[in-house]
C-alpha positions in Angstrom: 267.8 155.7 148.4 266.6 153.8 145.1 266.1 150.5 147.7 264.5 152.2 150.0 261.9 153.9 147.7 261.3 150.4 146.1 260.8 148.6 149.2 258.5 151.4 150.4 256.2 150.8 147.5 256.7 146.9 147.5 255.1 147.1 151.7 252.7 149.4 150.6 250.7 148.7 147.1 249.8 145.7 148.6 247.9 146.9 151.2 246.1 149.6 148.8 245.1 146.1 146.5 243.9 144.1 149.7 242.2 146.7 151.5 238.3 146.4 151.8 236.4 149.3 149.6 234.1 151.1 151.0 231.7 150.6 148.6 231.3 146.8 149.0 229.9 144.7 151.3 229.4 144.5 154.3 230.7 148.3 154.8 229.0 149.6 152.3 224.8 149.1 152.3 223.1 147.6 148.9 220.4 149.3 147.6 218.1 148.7 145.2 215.6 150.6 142.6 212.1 150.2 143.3 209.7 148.9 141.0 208.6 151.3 138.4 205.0 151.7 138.0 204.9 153.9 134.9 207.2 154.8 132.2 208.3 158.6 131.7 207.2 159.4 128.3 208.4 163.1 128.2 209.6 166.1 130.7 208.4 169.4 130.1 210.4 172.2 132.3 209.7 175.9 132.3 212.4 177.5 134.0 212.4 181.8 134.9 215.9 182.7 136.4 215.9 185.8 138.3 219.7 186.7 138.7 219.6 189.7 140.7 217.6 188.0 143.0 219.5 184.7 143.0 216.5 182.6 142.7 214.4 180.6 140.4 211.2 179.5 139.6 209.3 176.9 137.7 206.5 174.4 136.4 207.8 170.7 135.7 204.7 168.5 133.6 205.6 165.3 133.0 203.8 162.6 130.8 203.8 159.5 131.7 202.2 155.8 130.8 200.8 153.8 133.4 202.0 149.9 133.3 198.8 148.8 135.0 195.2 150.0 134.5 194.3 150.7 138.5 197.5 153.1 139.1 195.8 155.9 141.6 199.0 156.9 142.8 202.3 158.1 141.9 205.7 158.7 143.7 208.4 160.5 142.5 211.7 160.3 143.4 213.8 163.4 142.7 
């Protein structure tokens, strides 16, 4: 039984070592991070729970520093 169990594991770690991730190329997709075009300089977040409702509100303002002088718009990834 001790041979067989060995032998078992000796067939089969090897496959697990070899086998292709699915997180690497060419199965998985690279991705990048756009370009920033400001830095985050602080995150305010008022939060209201309402339990007995199950449901939340609230107001996120965020302050933020531009890294060029024409920025007109923003996007936010969330």
């Amino acid at each position: 039984m001790r041979l067989r169990t060995t032998l078992a594991i000796a067939l089969f770690v090897p496959a697990l070592v070899f086998a292709q991730s699915p997180f690497e190329p060419p199965a998985a997709k690279l991705q990048y991070a756009p370009d920033r075009q400001f830095d985050l300089l602080h995150v305010r977040v008022q939060l209201t729970v309402d339990y007995a409702a199950r449901s939340f509100t609230g107001h996120v303002e965020d302050t933020i520093a531009p890294f060029k002088d024409n920025l007109e718009t923003i996007d936010l990834h969330c």
